[in-house]
C-alpha positions, 0 to 999 in steps of 0.5 A: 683418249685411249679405251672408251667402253660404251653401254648397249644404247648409249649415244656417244656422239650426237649430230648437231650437238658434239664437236669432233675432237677424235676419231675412233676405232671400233674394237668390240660390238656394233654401231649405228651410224644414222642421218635423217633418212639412212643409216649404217652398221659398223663392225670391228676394225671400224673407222668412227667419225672419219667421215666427220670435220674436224673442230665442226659439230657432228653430221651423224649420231653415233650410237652402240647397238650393243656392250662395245668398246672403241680406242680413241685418238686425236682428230686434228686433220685427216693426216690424223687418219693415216697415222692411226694406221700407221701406229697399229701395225698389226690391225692395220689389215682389219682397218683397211678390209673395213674401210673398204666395206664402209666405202662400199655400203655408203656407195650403196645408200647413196644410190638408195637416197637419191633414187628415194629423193627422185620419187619423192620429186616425181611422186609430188609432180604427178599429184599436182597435176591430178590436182585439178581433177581430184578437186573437181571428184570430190567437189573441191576449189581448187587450191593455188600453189605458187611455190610447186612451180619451184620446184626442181629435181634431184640431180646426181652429183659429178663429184661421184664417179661411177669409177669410184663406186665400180671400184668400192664395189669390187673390193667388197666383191673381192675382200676375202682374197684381198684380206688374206694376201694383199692388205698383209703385204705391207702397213703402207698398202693397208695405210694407202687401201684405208686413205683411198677408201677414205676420200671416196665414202669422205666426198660421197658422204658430203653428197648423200648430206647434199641429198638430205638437205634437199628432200627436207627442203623439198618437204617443207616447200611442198608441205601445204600441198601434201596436207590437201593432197591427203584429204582430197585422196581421203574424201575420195576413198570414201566416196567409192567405197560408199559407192560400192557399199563398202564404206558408209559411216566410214571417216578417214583420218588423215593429217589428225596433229594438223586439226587437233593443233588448229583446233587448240589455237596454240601458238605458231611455235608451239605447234611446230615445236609438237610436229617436231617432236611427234615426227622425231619420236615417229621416226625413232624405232627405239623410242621407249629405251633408256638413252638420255635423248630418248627419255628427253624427247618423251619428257619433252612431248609430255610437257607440250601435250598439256599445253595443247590439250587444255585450250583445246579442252577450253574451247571444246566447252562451247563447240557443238561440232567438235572435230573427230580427230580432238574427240580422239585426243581427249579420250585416247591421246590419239594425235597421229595415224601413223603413230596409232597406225591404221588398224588402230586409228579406225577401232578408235574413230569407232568407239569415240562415235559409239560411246555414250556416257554413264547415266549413273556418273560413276564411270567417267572419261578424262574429259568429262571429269574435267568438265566437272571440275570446270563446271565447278560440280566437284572440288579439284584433286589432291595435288602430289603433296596430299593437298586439296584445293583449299590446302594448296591456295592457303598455302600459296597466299602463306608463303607469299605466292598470291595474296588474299585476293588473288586467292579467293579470286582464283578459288572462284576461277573455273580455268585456274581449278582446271589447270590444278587438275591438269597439273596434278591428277591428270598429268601425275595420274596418267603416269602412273596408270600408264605402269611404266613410268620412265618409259610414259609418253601421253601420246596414243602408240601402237607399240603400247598396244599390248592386247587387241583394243576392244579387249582392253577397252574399259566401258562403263559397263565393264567397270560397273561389273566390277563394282558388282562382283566385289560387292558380291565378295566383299558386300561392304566395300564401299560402305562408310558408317554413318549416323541416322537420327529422328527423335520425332519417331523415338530413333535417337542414334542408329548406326548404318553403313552407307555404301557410296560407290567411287568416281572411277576416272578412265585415263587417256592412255594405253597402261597396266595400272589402277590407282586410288588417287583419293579416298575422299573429297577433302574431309567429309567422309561421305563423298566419293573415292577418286580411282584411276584406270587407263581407258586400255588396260593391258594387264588382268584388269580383274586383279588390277582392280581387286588391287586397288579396291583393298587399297582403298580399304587400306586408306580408307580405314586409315582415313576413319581412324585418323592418328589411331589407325595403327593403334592395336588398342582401338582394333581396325583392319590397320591396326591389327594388320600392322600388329599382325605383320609387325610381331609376326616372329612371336606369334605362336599361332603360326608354324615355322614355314608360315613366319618363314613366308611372311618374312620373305612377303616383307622383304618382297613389298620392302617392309611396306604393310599395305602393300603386303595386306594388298596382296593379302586382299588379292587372295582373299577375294580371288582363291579365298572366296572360292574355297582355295585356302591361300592365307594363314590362319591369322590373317584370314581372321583378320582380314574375315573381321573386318572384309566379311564375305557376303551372305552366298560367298558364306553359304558356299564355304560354310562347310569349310573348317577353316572358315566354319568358327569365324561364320558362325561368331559372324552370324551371332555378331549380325544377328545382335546388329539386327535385332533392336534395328527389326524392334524398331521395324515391328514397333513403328509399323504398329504405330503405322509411321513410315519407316525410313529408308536408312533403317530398312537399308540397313537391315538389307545390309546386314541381310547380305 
C-alpha cells in the first residue's frame, strides 16, 4: 500500500489476470481504462478500480498513458471507498468533482455501446434477409443458417434509470460552480457526492459488461453467417464494377486468415488460437510498445505463424491452383485485409500475379529458397550456433539426442531439412532483416509501412542492379581464388578469380536491414554466399547493400584465411585492417584529429573491427569512388589493396593525388599478373590449341 509510481505504458492491472485487493487514487499523469469495445481516461483525483469486486479478478485492464503516480489503499468492501475519502480531507473536493465526471462519461459509453450493439443486431437481420437474393446475383445456393433464427436484440437495461444519467449529466454541466462552493462545504458532502456517483457508474458498469457479453455472443453465433456474407458482397462488387469497366482482373480479398488457415490444415485449436491473436493484436493501437503484453502477444504470434506456414508450404508443393490469398502469405506475411488495410492488400494481390522468378536463380522469394531446400537442390542454412546440417545432426546423434539411424534417416528427410530452415534462417533471418528486433511480428502490418510499397519493393531486377553497380566499383567482389590446371597444353597451375554471384534471399516482411546469413555452403569455398534482404525495405536500400557486401568481404577473407585472418604477418584485408584499427595510437602516419576520430569510430561500433571497416567500405564505395575523400590516408590504402576499384572508377580519379601512387603501383602490379597468362594466350594460338575459357577470363579479369 501507499505511493506506486507507474511508467509511461505499464499496465498495472490486467482484466481477467489480477485479483482486486486496492483500489487507487490517481495523483500524477492519465490512465486508461479499457474493456473489449470502449474505453475511458481518468485524470487526477481519479478513483482506480471502484468499480471493480473485491477478491474477484479484474473486469477492466488498467494502463498509464504517461509517467503517473496512484496512492493505493485496501479494498475489502466498498465501505473501503468512503473511507478513503474520509481519510483525505483536503482532496476529499478533487475525488468528489472526479466521481462525478467518471459518472458522466460512463453514462455516456453506455448509450454509445448499446446503440453500437443495436446496429450490429440490425445490420446482420437486414443482411440475412438480402441473403437470399445476393446468392441468386452472383449465382450462389444459398446457405442454412439455423442459428440467425436466434437471435434477439439488445434490450436497454431497467437498472438504468434515465433519472441516474439526467442527474450525472447535470453535475458534469455544473462542475465548475459546484467545485468551487458545494464539494468544500463539508468532507461528508464530498464523501455522500463520491458514494452516490459511485453506485451509479458501479450499476451502469455491470450493464455496459452486460452489453459486451452480448455482442461477443452475437459475433460469435452469427460468425458463419458474416464470413459468407462478405464473399457474396465481394463477388458482387466485382461483378458491377466489371460491368462498368472498372474492375476486370480485379480480385477482392476478403476473410483472407479464413482461407490461409483452411489451406494449412492446422488443428482446430491452433486456428482459433491464431484468430485470437491477429484479432487482439488488430485491435491494440499500440501494438509495437514495450509493455510485457505487448511484446508477449508479438512473440506469441511469431511462434503460431510457423506452425501454420510450413504445412501450409507442404501442401502448396502439390497444388497447382494455390489460393491468392496463401500466395500472399508466403511472399508478404500477408493474412488479414484489415491489418494490411485496403490500399495494401490490392498492391499486394497485384505483384503476387505479376511476379515471375529469376531465370538466372540468384534472387529468390522465401518460398522458392524453401523449395530448394525440399528439393533437396541445396544443403540447409547454419543454424544460429554457426552449424551446418551436417555439424548440427552430428551433434544431435553425440549428445544422444537421435541415434545413428534416426540421423542418417533424417539427413535424407526433405521435411526435416525444412523445418531446420524453418527454425533457423527463416525465423532468426526474418528477425533480423526486419531491423527492429524487439518490436518483430511476422505478420504483414501497414503500420510497418514506412515507405509506398512499389518504392520498397525489391524485384530481382533491382537487386541484379545492385550487384552491377558494386561490381563496377568494387570489380571483384564476389571473386574467389581458384585453381586451373591442364598439363595436356603445358598449364601446370594458373591462378584466377572466379566471380560467384550470391543467392540473395528476399524475406517476407516489411524491415530496414540486409544480412550476410553465410558466406559459404559448408566448407567448400566456391558456392555461393546466403544474404538476406526484406522484400519491403524501408531504408537506403543502396547503402543497406553496400553494407552488407563489405560484410561479406569481412567474413569472407576471414573465411580464406582461417586461424590466419588477423595475423599481420600473412598480409590480408583483415590482417591489416585489425592492425590498422588495433596500434592506430602509434601510427605516425595519421595526424592528431584522425587518431582522435578513429577513437571516437571505436567507441561508436563498441570496439568491433568489422563493424568500423563496414563503415569504412560504405565511404569507400559511395564518396571515395566518386572522388570525395572521406577516409585517412591508411585505411584508403588498405582498403585500395585488397578492394581495388575497377578500370572506369581508375580512370575518373586518376588524377587525384590521393589516389594517383596507389594507381600507378596497381597498374604495374596487373601488368605483371598478366604478362605470363598473355604468353600463354600467344604461345597456344600458334600452337592453334583452343584456349580455355578460365584463361581468357581471367585476363578480362584483370582487363577490368
Amino acid at each position: 500500500m501507499g505511493l506506486l509510481k507507474l511508467e509511461k505504458g505499464q499496465i498495472f492491472h490486467k482484466a481477467g489476470t489480477d485479483i482486486v485487493e486496492t483500489v487507487e487514487v490517481l495523483v500524477k499523469g492519465r490512465v486508461r481504462i479499457s474493456s473489449t469495445y470502449s474505453s475511458i481516461i481518468l485524470n487526477v483525483g481519479a478513483f482506480i478500480g471502484a468499480v471493480e469486486t473485491p477478491g474477484q479478478p479484474y473486469s477492466y485492464t488498467y494502463e498509464a498513458l504517461e509517467e503517473s503516480a496512484v496512492y493505493s489503499y485496501p479494498y475489502e468492501s466498498r465501505d473501503d471507498i468512503a473511507k478513503v475519502v474520509k481519510s483525505s480531507p483536503k482532496i476529499a473536493p478533487v475525488l468528489a468533482a472526479t466521481s462525478a465526471e467518471s459518472a458522466a462519461t460512463v453514462c455516456a459509453i453506455y448509450d454509445t455501446e448499446f446503440d453500437e450493439a443495436l446496429k450490429e443486431y440490425e445490420q446482420i437481420v437486414a443482411d440475412y434477409a438480402d441473403y437470399p437474393a445476393l446468392c441468386i446475383k452472383v449465382g450462389e445456393v444459398p446457405k442454412e443458417f439455423p442459428e440467425m433464427e436466434e437471435l434477439i436484440p439488445p434490450e436497454r437495461s431497467s437498472k438504468v434509470p434515465q433519472w441516474a444519467i439526467e442527474f450525472s449529466d447535470s453535475l458534469k454541466a455544473n462542475e465548475a460552480t459546484l467545485k468551487k462552493s458545494y464539494y468544500p462545504l463539508s468532507t461528508e458532502i464530498a464523501t455522500g457526492m463520491v458514494m452516490t456517483t459511485y453506485f451509479i457508474y458501479d450499476t451502469i458498469s455491470t450493464e455496459v459488461q452486460a452489453l459486451t457479453v452480448y455482442r461477443k455472443t452475437l459475433k460469435k453465433k452469427t460468425s458463419n453467417f458474416t464470413s459468407t456474407m462478405k464473399m457474396i458482397r465481394a463477388r458482387l462488387n466485382d461483378m458491377e464494377r466489371a460491368e462498368a469497366g472498372e474492375g476486370e482482373g480485379i480480385v477482392t480479398i476478403v476473410n483472407a486468415l479464413s482461407t490461409i488457415l483452411a489451406y494449412s490444415g492446422v488443428p482446430a485449436e491452433t486456428a482459433t488460437l491464431f484468430e485470437e491473436q491477429i484479432a487482439a493484436f488488430k485491435a491494440n493501437d499500440n501494438r509495437y510498445d514495450s509493455s510485457d503484453e505487448a511484446r508477449a502477444l508479438r512473440r506469441n504470434i511469431g511462434s503460431t505463424f510457423y506452425q501454420i506456414y510450413t504445412p501450409a508450404f507442404l501442401r502448396s508443393l502439390t497444388d497447382e491452383n494455390i489460393p491468392l490469398e496463401v500466395k500472399m502469405f508466403f511472399m508478404f506475411g500477408f493474412v488479414d485485409e484489415e491489418l494490411a488495410g485496403e490500399k495494401n492488400t490490392a498492391i499486394l494481390a497485384n505483384m503476387v500475379k505479376a511476379y515471375t522468378p529469376d531465370p538466372e536463380g540468384h534472387v529468390l522469394t522465401l518460398y522458392e529458397w524453401l523449395q530448394k531446400i525440399y528439393l533437396i537442390e541445396v544443403e540447409p542454412s547454419r543454424n544460429e550456433f554457426d552449424q551446418d546440417w551436417p555439424t548440427y545432426l552430428r551433434e544431435q546423434k553425440n549428445t544422444g539426442a537421435i541415434n545413428n539411424e534416426q540421423m542418417e534417416a533424417m539427413n535424407r528427410s526433405s521435411k526435416h531439412r525444412l523445418e531446420f530452415e524453418i527454425h533457423n534462417l527463416f525465423a532468426l533471418g526474418n528477425r533480423m532483416t526486419f531491423g527492429r528486433i524487439s518490436s518483430f511480428v511476422p505478420v504483414f502490418d501497414s503500420q510497418n509501412v514506412l515507405r509506398p510499397l512499389d518504392m520498397a519493393y525489391l524485384t530481382a531486377s533491382k537487386v541484379k542492379e545492385y550487384y552491377e553497380k558494386i561490381r563496377s566499383i568494387d570489380y571483384g567482389v564476389f571473386c574467389r581464388q581458384a585453381v586451373f590446371s591442364d598439363t595436356e597444353i603445358g598449364i601446370t597451375q594458373l591462378y584466377f578469380a572466379d566471380d560467384i554471384t550470391p543467392y540473395m534471399i528476399l524475406m517476407p516482411n516489411v524491415g530496414s536491414r540486409a544480412c550476410l546469413w553465410q558466406e559459404i555452403e559448408g566448407k567448400n569455398r566456391r558456392t555461393k554466399a546466403r544474404m538476406l534482404v526484406s522484400i519491403f525495405n524501408t531504408e537506403n536500400t543502396e547503402e543497406a547493400m553496400f553494407r552488407l557486401f563489405g560484410e561479406f568481404r569481412w567474413e569472407m577473407c576471414k573465411t580464406e584465411q582461417g586461424v590466419h585472418w588477423n595475423d599481420v604477418t600473412d598480409p590480408s584485408l583483415t590482417s591489416m585492417y585489425c592492425d590498422y584499427l588495433q596500434f592506430f595510437k602509434k601510427n605516425s602516419a595519421l595526424s592528431s584529429e584522425q587518431k582522435e576520430k578513429l577513437r571516437t569510430d571505436l567507441k561508436k561500433y563498441s570496439n568491433n573491427y568489422k563493424n568500423v571497416f563496414i563503415a569504412d567500405y560504405l565511404a569507400y564505395i559511395k564518396y571515395e569512388s566518386a572522388g570525395s575523400p572521406r577516409l585517412n590516408k591508411v585505411a584508403r590504402e588498405i582498403l585500395f589493396t585488397f578492394c581495388p576499384f575497377g578500370k572506369e572508377v581508375r580512370d575518373r580519379i586518376g588524377e587525384n593525388p590521393q589516389y594517383t601512387e596507389l594507381i600507378n603501383h596497381y597498374r604495374v602490379h596487373i601488368g605483371n599478373q598478366a604478362k605470363p597468362i598473355q604468353n600463354i594466350i600467344a604461345k597456344l594460338n600458334k600452337e592453334e590449341i583452343e584456349i580455355p575459357e578460365e584463361v581468357t577470363n581471367q585476363l578480362e579479369h584483370l582487363k577490368k
